[in-house]
N, C-alpha and C positions, 0 to 999 in steps of 0.2 A: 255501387251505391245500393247498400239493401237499405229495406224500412225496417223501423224497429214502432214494435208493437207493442202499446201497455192495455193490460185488462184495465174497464173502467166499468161503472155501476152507471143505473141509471142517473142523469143530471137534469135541472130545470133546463126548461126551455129558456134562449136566450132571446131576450126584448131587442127590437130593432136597431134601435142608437146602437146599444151593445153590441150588437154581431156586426154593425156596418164597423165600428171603430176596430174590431178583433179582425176581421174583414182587411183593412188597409195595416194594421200591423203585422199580420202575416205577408201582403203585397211586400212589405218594406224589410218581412226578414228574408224573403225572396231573393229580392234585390239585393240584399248583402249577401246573401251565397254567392248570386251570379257573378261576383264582384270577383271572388278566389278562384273563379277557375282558368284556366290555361287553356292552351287551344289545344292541348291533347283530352284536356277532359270530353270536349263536346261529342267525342263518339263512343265513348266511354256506354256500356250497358246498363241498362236499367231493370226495376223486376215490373216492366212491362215488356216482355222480351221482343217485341213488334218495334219498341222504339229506343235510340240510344237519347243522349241526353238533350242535345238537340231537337229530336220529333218530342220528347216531353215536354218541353218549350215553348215548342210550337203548338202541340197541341192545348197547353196551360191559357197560352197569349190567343190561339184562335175559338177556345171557349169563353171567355171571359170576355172576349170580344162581340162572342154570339152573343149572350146574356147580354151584355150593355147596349144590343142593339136588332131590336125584333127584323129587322133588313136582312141584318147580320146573318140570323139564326134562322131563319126563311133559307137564305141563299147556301147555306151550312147543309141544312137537309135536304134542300133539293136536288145539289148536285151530290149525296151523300147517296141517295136514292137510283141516281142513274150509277154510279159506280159501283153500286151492290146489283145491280139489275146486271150489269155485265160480268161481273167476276171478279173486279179488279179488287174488291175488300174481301178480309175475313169478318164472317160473321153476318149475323143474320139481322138483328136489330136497327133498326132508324140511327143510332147515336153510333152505329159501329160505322156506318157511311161519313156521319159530321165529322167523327174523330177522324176521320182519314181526311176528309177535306182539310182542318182545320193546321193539320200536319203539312200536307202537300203544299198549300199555300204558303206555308212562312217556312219552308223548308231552304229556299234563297236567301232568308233576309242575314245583314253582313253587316254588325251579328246579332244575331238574333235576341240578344240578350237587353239593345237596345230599343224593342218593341215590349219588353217587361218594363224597360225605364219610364219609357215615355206613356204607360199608362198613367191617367190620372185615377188613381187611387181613393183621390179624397172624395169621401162619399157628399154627396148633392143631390138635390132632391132635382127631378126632371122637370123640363119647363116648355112653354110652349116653343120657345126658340130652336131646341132640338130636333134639328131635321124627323130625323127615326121617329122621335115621338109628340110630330106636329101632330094634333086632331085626336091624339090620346086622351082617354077618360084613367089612363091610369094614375094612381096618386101616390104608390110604392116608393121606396128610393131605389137607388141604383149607381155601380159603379159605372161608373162611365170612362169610356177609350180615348176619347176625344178633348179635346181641351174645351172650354168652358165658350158655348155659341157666341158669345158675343152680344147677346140681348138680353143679358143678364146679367148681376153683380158677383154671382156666384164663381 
C-alpha cells in the first residue's frame, strides 16, 4: 500500500460543521476499505515502515480515541513517556511514545477493524453527561468513541 500524493495550492480554511461532516465521510470511506481486506492483508506493509496494516489501525482507532477523550490522551502520553524513558520507542518526541501506546493496546483486538466500526462517527456536540468531559468549560465539537451517555438525545 503506497500513498499517492497530489500537489495542491493554498485552500480556505474549512468551517466547523464542514470539517466535522468531511470528518465522518472519511470515517466511513475507512470503513469501506476495511470491509476488502482479507486476513492476508492485515500484515501486509505500509510507508510507515514501523507498522504493517494492522499497527496503522491501531494506531488510527487509538488516536482518534485519544482526541475523543482528554483521559484517553493523558493516559496516551503518560505511558508514551515511561516507554521512551526506557528504550522501548523510536524516537524522541512526546507523540512517538502515544503512537506506540495507541498501537500496543489494540494490537489484540479480533479484528481490529471492529474498533473502526464501532466508532461513533456522527459528530455531537459534548455534553455534561459525558464522563471525560463532566465539569468541562469546553464548547468545541468532537468525535466521540463511545455511544451516546445516555443523558442526552443526541
Amino acid at each position: 500500500m503506497t500513498a499517492q500524493s497530489t500537489q495542491v495550492g493554498l485552500r480556505e480554511r474549512i468551517a466547523g460543521d464542514d470539517a466535522w461532516e468531511l470528518a465522518a465521510a472519511e470515517y466511513r470511506r475507512m470503513l469501506e476499505f476495511l470491509r476488502t481486506l482479507g486476513d492476508d492483508d492485515w500484515t501486509r506493509p505500509t510507508d510507515c515502515t514501523a507498522w504493517d496494516v494492522r499497527g496503522m489501525l491501531g494506531h488510527l482507532v487509538g488516536a482518534a480515541e485519544g482526541f475523543a477523550s482528554p483521559v484517553e490522551l493523558v493516559h496516551q502520553y503518560r505511558l508514551g513517556a515511561k516507554l521512551r524513558k526506557t528504550g522501548e520507542v523510536d524516537g524522541h518526541l512526546p507523540v512517538d511514545g502515544a503512537n506506540a501506546v495507541q498501537v500496543r493496546e489494540r494490537a489484540g483486538a479480533t479484528p481490529l477493524r471492529n474498533s473502526w466500526r464501532g466508532m461513533n462517527a456522527r459528530p455531537r456536540r459534548r455534553c455534561a453527561g459525558d464522563a471525560a468531559f463532566a465539569g468541562s468549560r469546553v464548547r468545541s465539537r468532537t468525535m466521540v468513541v463511545a455511544s451516546p451517555c445516555g443523558n442526552c438525545s443526541r
